[in-house]
C-alpha positions in Angstrom: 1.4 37.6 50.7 -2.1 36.3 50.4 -5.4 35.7 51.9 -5.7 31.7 53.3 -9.6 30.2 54.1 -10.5 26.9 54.3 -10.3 25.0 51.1 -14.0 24.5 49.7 -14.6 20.9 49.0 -16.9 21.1 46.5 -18.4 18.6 43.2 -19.2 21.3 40.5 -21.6 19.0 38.4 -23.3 18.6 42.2 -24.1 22.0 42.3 -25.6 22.2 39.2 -27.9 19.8 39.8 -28.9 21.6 42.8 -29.2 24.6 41.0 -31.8 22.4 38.2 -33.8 21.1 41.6 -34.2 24.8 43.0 -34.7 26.3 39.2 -35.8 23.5 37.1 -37.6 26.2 34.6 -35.2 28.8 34.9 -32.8 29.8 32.0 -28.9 28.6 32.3 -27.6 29.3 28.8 -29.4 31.4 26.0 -27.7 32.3 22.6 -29.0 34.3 20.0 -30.9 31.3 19.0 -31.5 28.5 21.4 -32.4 28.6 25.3 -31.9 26.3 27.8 -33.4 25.7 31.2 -31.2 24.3 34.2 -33.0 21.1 34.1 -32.2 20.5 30.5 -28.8 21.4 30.9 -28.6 18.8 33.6 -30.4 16.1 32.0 -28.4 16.5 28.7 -25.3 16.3 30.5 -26.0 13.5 32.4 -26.8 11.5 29.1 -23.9 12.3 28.0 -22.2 11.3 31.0 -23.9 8.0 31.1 -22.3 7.7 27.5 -19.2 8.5 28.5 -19.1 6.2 31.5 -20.0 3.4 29.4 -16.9 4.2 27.2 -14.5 3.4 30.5 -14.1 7.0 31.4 -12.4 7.6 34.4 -10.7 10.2 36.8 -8.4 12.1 34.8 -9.0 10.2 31.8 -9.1 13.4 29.5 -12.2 14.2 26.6 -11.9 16.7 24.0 -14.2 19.5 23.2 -14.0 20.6 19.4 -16.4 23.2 19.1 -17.6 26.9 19.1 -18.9 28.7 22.3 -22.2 27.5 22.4 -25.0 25.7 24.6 -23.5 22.2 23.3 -20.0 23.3 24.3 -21.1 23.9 28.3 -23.1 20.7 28.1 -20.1 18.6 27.1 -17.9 20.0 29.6 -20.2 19.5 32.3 -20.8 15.9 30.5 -17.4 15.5 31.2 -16.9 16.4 34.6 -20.4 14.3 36.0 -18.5 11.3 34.3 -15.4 11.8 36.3 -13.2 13.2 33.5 -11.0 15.7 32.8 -12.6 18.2 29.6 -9.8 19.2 26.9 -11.0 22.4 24.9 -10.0 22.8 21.4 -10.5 25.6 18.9 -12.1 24.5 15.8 -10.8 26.8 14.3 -7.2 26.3 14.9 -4.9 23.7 12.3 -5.7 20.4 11.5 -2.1 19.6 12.3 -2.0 21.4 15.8 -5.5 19.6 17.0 -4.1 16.5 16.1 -0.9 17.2 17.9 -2.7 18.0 21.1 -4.9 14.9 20.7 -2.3 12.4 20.4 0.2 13.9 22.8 -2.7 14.3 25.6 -3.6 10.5 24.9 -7.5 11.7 24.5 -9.4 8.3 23.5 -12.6 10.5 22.8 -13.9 13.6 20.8 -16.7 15.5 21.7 -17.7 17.8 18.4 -20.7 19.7 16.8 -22.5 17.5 14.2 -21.1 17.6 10.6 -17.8 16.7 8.8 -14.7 16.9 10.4 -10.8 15.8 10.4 -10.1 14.9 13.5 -11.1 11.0 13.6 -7.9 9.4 12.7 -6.5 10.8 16.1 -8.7 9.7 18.3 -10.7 6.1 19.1 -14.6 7.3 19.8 -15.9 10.7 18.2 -19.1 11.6 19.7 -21.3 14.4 17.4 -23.4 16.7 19.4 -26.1 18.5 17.8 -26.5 22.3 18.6 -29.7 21.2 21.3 -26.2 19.3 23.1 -27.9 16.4 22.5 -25.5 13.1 20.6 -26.2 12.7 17.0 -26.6 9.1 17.6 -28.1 8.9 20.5 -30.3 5.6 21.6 -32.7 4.7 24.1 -30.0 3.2 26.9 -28.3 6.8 27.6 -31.9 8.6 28.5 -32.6 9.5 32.0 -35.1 10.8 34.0 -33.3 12.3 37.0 -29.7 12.8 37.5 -27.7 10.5 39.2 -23.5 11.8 40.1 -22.0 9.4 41.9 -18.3 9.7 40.0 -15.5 9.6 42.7 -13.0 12.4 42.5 -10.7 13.8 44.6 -9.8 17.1 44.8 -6.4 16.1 42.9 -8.1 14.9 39.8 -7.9 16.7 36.8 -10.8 18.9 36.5 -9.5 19.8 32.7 -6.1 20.7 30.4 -5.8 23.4 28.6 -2.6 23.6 25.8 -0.7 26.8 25.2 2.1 27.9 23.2 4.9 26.3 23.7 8.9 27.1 24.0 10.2 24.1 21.9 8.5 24.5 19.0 5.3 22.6 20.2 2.2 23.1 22.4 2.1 22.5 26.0 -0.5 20.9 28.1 -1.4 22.2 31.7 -3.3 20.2 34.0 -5.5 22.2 36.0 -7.0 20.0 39.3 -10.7 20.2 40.9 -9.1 22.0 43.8 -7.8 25.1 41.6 -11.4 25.2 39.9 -13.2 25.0 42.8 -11.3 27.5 44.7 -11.6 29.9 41.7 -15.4 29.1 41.9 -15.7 29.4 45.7 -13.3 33.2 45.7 -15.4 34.4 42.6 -18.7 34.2 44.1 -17.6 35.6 47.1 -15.4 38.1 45.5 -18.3 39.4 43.4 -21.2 38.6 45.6 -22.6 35.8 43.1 -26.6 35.2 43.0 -29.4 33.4 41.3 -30.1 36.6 39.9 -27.0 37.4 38.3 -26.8 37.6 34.2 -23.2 36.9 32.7 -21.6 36.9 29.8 -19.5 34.2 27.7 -17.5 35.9 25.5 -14.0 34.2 25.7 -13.0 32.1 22.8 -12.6 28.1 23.0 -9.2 27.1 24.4 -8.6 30.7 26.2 -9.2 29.7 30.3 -11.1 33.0 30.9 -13.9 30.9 29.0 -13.6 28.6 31.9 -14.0 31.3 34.3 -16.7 32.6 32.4 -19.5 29.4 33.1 -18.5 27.5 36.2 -18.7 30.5 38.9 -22.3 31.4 37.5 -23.6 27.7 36.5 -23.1 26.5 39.9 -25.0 29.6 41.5 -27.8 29.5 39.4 -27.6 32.3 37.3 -27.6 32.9 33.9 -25.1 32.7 30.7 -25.9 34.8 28.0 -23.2 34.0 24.5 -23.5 36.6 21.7 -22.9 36.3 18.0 -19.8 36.4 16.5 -20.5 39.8 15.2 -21.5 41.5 19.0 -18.3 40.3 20.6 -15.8 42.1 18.3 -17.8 45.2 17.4 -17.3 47.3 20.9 -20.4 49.5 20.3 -22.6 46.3 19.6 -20.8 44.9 22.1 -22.1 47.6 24.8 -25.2 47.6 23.1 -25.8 43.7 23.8 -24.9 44.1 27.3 -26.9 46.9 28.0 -29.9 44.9 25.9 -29.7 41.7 27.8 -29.1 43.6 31.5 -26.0 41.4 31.8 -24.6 42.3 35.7 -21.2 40.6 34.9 -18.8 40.3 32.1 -15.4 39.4 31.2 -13.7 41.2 28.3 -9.8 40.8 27.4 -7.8 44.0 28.0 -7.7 45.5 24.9 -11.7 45.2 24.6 -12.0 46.1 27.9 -9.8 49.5 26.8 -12.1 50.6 24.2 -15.4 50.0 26.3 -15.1 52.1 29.0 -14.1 54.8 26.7 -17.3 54.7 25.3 -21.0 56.0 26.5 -22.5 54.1 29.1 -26.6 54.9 30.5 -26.5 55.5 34.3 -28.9 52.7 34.7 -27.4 49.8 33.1 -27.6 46.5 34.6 -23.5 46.4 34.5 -22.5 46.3 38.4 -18.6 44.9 37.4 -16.2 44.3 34.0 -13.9 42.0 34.7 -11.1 42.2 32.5 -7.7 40.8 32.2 -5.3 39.0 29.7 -2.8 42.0 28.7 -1.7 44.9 30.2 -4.1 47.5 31.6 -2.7 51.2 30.1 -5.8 53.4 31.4 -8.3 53.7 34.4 -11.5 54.1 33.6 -13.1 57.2 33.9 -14.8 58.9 37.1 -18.6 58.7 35.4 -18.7 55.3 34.5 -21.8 53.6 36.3 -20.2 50.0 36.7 -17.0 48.6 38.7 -13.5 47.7 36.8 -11.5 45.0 38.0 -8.3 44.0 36.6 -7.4 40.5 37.0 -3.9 38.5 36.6 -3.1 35.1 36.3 -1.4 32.3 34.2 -3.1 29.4 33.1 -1.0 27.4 35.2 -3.0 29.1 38.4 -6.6 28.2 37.1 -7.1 31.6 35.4 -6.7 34.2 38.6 -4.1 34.7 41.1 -4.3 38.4 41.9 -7.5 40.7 41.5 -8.1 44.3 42.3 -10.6 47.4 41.9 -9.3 49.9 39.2 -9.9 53.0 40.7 -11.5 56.7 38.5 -9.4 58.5 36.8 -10.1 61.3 39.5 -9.4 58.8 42.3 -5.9 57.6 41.2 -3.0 59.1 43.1 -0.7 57.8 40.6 0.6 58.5 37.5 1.5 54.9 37.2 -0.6 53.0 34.9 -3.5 50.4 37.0 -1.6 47.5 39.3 -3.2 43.8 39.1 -5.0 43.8 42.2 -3.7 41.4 45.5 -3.8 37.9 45.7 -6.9 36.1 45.6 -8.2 33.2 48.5 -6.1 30.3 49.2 -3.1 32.1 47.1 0.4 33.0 47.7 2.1 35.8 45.6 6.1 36.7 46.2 8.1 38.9 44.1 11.8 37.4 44.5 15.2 38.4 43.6 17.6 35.6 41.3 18.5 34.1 44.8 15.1 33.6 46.0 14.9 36.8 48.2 12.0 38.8 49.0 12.0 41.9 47.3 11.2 45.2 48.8 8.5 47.7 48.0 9.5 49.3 45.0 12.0 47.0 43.9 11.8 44.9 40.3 11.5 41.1 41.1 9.9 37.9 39.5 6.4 36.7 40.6 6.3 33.2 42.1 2.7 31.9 42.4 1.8 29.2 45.6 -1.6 28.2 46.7 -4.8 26.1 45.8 -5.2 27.1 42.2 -1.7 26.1 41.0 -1.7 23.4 38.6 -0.3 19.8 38.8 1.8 20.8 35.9 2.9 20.0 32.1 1.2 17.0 30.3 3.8 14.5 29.6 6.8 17.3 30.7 8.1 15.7 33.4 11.0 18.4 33.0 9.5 21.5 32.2 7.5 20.5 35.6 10.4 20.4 37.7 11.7 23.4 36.3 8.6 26.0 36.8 7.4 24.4 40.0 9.8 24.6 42.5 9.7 23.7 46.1 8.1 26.6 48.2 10.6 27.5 50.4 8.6 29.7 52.6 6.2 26.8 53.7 6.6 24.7 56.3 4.7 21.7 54.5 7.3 19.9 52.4 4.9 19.7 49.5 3.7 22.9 49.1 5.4 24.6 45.4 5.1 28.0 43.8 5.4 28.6 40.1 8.1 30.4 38.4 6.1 32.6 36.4 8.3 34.9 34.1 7.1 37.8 34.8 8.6 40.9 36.3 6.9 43.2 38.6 6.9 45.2 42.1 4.9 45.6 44.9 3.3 49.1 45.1 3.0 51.1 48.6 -0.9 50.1 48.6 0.1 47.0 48.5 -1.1 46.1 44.9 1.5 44.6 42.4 2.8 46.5 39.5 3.4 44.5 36.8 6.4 45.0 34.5 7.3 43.1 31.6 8.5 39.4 30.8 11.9 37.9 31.0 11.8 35.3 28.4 10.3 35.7 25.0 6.6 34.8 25.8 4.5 37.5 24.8 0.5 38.3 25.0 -1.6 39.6 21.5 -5.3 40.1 22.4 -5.0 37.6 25.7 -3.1 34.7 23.4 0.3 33.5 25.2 2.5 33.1 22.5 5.9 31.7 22.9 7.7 33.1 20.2 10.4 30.5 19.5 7.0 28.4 18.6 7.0 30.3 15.6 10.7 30.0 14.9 10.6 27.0 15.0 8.2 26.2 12.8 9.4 28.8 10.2 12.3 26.7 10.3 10.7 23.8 9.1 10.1 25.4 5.4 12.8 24.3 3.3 13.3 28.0 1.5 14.1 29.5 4.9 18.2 29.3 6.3 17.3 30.9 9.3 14.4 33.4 10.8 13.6 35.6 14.1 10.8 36.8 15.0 10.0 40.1 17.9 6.8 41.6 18.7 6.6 45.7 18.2 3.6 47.9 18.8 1.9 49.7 16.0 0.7 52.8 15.6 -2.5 52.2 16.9 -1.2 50.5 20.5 -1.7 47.0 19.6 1.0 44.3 19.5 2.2 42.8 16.0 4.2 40.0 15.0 6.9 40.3 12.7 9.7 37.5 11.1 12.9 38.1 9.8 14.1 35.5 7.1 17.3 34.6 6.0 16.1 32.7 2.8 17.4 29.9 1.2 15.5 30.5 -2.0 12.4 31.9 -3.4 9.8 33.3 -1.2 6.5 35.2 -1.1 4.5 36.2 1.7 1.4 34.1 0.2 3.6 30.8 0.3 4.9 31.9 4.1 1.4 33.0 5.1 -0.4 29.3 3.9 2.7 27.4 5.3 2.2 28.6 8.6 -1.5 28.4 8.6 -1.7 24.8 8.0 0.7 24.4 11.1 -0.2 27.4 13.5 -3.5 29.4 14.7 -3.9 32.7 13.4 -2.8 34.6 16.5 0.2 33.2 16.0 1.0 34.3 12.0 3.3 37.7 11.4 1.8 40.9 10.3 4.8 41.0 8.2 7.7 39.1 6.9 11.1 41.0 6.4 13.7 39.8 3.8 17.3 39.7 5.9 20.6 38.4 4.6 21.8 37.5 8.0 20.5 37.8 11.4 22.3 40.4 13.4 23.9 38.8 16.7 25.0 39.9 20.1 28.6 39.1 21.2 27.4 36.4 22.9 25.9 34.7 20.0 22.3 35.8 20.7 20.1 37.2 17.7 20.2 40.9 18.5 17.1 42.1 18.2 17.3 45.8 18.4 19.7 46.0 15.5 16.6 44.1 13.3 15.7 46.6 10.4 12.2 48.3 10.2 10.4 47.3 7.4 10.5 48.6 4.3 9.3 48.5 0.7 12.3 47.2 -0.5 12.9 44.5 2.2 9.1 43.1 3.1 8.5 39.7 1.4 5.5 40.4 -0.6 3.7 38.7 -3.9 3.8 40.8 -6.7 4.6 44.7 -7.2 1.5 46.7 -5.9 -0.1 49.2 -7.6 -1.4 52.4 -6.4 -4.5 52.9 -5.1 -7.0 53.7 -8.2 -10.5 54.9 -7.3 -11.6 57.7 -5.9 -13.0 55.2 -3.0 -10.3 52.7 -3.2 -8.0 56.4 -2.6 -10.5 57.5 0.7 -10.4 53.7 2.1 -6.5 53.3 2.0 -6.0 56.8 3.7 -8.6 54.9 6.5 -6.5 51.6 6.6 -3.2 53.0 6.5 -3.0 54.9 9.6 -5.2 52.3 11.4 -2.9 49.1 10.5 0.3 51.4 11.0 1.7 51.4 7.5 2.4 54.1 5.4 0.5 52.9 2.5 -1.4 50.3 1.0 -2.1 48.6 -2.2 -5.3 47.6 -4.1 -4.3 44.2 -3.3 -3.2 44.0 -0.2 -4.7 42.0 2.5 -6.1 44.1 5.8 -5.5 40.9 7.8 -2.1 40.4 6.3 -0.6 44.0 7.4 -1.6 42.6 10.9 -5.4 43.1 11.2 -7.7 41.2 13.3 -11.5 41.4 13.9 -11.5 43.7 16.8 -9.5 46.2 14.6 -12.2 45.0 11.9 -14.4 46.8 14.5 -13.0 50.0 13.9 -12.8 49.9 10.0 -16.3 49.4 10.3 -16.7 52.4 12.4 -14.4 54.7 10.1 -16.4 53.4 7.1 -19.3 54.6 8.4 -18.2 57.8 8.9 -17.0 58.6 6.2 -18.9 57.0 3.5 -22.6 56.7 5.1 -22.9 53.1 5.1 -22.7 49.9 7.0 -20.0 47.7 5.8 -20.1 44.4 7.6 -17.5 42.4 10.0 -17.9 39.3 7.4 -16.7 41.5 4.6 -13.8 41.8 6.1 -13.7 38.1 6.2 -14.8 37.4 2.6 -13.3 40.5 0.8 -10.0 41.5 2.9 -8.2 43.4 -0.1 -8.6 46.6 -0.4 -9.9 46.6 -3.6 -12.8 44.0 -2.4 -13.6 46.3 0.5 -13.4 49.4 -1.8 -15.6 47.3 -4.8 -18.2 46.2 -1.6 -18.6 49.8 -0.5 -19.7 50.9 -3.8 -22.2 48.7 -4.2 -23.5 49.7 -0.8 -23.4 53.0 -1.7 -25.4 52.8 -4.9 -27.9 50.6 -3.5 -28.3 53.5 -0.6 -28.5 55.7 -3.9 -31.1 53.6 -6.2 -33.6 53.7 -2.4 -32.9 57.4 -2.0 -32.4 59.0 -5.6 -32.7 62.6 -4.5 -29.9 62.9 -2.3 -26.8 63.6 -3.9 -24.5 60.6 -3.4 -22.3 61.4 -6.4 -19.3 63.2 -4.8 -18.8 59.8 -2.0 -18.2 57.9 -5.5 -15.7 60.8 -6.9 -13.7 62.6 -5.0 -11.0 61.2 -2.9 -11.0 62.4 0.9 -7.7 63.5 2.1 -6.3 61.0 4.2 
């Protein structure tokens, strides 16, 4: 049910600095502004670990990192781990509320953030400000150093670092990922993917999703190189292709859904790309037979240190199937079993739950002494007393090659763009708002393929979608917010008392919580732009006013709008629009002025019927 080698007993920051003895000059990280060499990136860290030490850091003593992917980010991880402790990654741009949650219910002493205001303090004791070089704000002549100097003891059993996730009950939960799962992900990767000094990766994952882990460590400690894009690059899948292509990037991680739209595009027969790694959702399409790079689809939950099965996705021409991809075998030093409700092997074919065993599983929940008990269970195909497997919720089969088909999930957990999201997290905080009796809330696929959000409300007064929307946001990341929010006077129930969620209505004008009444469309462009936005965000029309991201938009399907616009009206309208102007009237209003600025440079060319006449959508 696996493949078993000898567990590598390896320090991470060690490597590193082997890596900055070998290659002192040679570049580790490099964004679209700021480079750094290997000895830098050692040298910084190890100030920072100095710091830290001096603050009575020990193992599994956990740090937070508040911060965007950046140069400053990998340097306070690796900070982190040279000082013995355990790095906590948190999105900056996630709530205030949540942030502080994690903090206090981790018991972090000390926050590692990019220089500038911030609202954390009051959760934490010490908050250290990095600038973007990774160097502290503050910093004083006692933390320099010439040379590095690990020493930290660790054990294999120490924390290595905790990431939170969504949570069941209402609130996140941490899981406490050891050095022995990190460095057996580290030690299978290389191997896996034949791993060199010469390799160029990608970083492309966002802050708090464990692919970004994945993403440094395997390459960092083999001396190769980390290349992080803009903002922009990473959602726009052309630039996205584009910027690999560019920066001859050999490997690079990108969540399923991006993965998806990539392949389907253009690729030169002599691009640097040898392998896309790609994982996070379900995989709906091989790629096809003249693409001049490997896929590999990869599965695992965060309580396995990121992979536990991996696998070649094989041409279109080359797949004997019409199933769609499987997700790959087990990876080194990892158990997988499908099992029946009484613990029984399933056979091939045959539906069961995946139970996970091996060196990457996790010690378990932070502070969840019970949740622990209940997801890791004793492994009762081991002879060592201590070995466990986790429970993992999902359903799936093994396939006659061997690979496992994955299924569906049990519970109510659910994946949008690589996010776990336990959808009783947003219950319960819907419950929370005093207008609300009671709420559900189901995940249904648009038109368009991708997975949307939406809450049924019982209310117990008033209600608008603006006041849901910023009640949520102050408690919840965005992920994690419904596309839409559906008026209900009661919640339809099973006969055994269960919300029954097939008999929830579609919405509807006349039962979607909105502000006020929307009016048409008006313009000839705001006309051409709706019949662009409706079919993409699934809906059968839209108003002047209404919000893209509200009706379930998110940057990637920004990407496309982009595109369409493009198309169809002959200019550029950029991804921060989106962000600044999300109406469609403020697109629509945006799009003119592009388009008579295009018309003031270029006067002869007959622009008139773009501002006029409305395309049929």
């Amino acid at each position: 049910m696996g493949t078993q080698q000898t567990f590598p007993q390896i320090c991470l920051p060690r490597l590193v600095e082997e890596q900055a003895h070998e290659y002192p000059n040679k570049l580790a990280i490099t964004t679209p502004s700021r480079e750094l060499t290997f000895k830098e990136l050692d040298l910084r860290s190890e100030e920072l670990a100095i710091r830290l030490r001096s603050m009575g850091l020990k193992p599994d003593t956990p740090v937070a990192i508040c911060m965007e992917s950046s140069i400053a980010m990998i340097i306070a991880a690796l900070g982190i781990l040279k000082a013995g402790g355990a790095f906590l990654p948190l999105d900056p741009a996630h709530p205030a509320e949540r942030l502080s949650f994690i903090l206090t219910d981790s018991g972090t002493r000390v926050l590692l953030t990019s220089s500038g205001s911030h609202s954390l303090q009051a959760a934490v004791q010490h908050v250290v400000e990095l600038d973007d070089e990774g160097q502290s704000v503050d910093r004083s002549s006692e933390y320099k150093v010439e040379k590095t100097t690990t020493s930290t003891e660790w054990t294999p059993d120490n924390l290595a670092y905790i990431i939170y996730t969504s949570g069941s009950t209402g609130t996140p939960k941490g899981v406490e990922i050891t050095h022995r799962g990190l460095a057996n992900l580290v030690s299978w990767h290389q191997r896996a993917f034949e791993v060199t000094a010469k390799d160029c990766a990608s970083q492309l994952a966002g802050v708090g999703f464990d692919a970004a882990v994945w993403e440094v460590w395997p390459y960092l400690t083999a001396g190769a190189t980390i290349h992080i894009p803009s903002q922009t690059v990473r959602t726009d899948p052309k630039a996205l292709r584009d910027w690999l292509i560019s920066k001859r990037i050999t490997i690079s991680f990108l969540p399923t859904i991006m993965a998806e739209r990539l392949i389907a595009l253009d690729w030169p027969g002599n691009t640097s790309l040898r392998l896309m790694l790609t994982g996070g959702d379900t995989l709906h399409k091989n790629p096809p037979s003249n693409l001049p790079f490997t896929l590999v689809n990869n599965y695992g939950p965060t309580e396995c240190t990121v992979v536990a099965t991996s696998g070649i996705v094989p041409a279109c021409d080359a797949n004997l199937t019409a199933d769609r991809p499987g997700i790959g075998k087990a990876i080194a030093n990892t158990r997988i079993y499908i099992l029946d409700q009484a613990l029984k092997q399933t056979p091939t074919g045959t539906p069961g739950e995946i139970y996970i065993g091996g060196a990457g599983l996790a010690r378990g929940y932070r502070n969840r002494p019970e949740l622990t008990a209940e997801r890791f269970i004793r492994d009762p195909f081991a002879a060592e007393p201590a070995a466990r497997l986790f429970k993992t919720g999902d359903m799936a089969y093994w396939r006659a090659d061997g690979q496992i088909h994955f299924l569906e999930r049990i519970d109510d957990q659910i994946k949008i763009r690589g996010y776990r999201i336990e959808l009783n997290e947003i219950v319960s905080t819907l419950n929370q708002h005093p207008a609300i009796h009671e709420n559900a809330v189901i995940a249904r696929e648009s038109a368009t393929g991708d997975k949307q959000l939406f809450a049924y409300c019982t209310p117990a007064g008033s209600l608008t979608d603006s006041e849901l929307r910023g009640f949520l946001r102050a408690r919840l990341p965005e992920y994690m917010i419904p596309a839409v929010f559906v008026r209900v006077d009661r919640l339809p129930l099973t006969c055994n008392g269960k919300v029954d969620r097939d008999a929830l209505p579609e919405p509807t004008r006349h039962n979607t919580i909105g502000d006020d009444m929307t009016e048409a469309p008006g313009s000839a462009i705001e006309q051409r732009l709706a019949g662009i936005l409706a079919p993409l965000l699934g809906v059968k029309r839209i108003g002047p006013e209404d919000n893209f991201f509200h009706l379930g938009g998110h940057s990637m399907l920004g990407a496309q709008v982009i595109a369409k616009v493009r198309d169809s009206f002959g200019v550029e309208l950029s991804l921060r629009t989106l962000f600044d102007r999300p109406t469609l009237r403020g697109m629509a209003a945006e799009i003119e002025r592009l388009i008579l600025e295009k018309l003031d440079a270029a006067p002869a060319e007959p622009m008139q019927p773009i501002l006029a006449c409305p395309e049929a959508s």
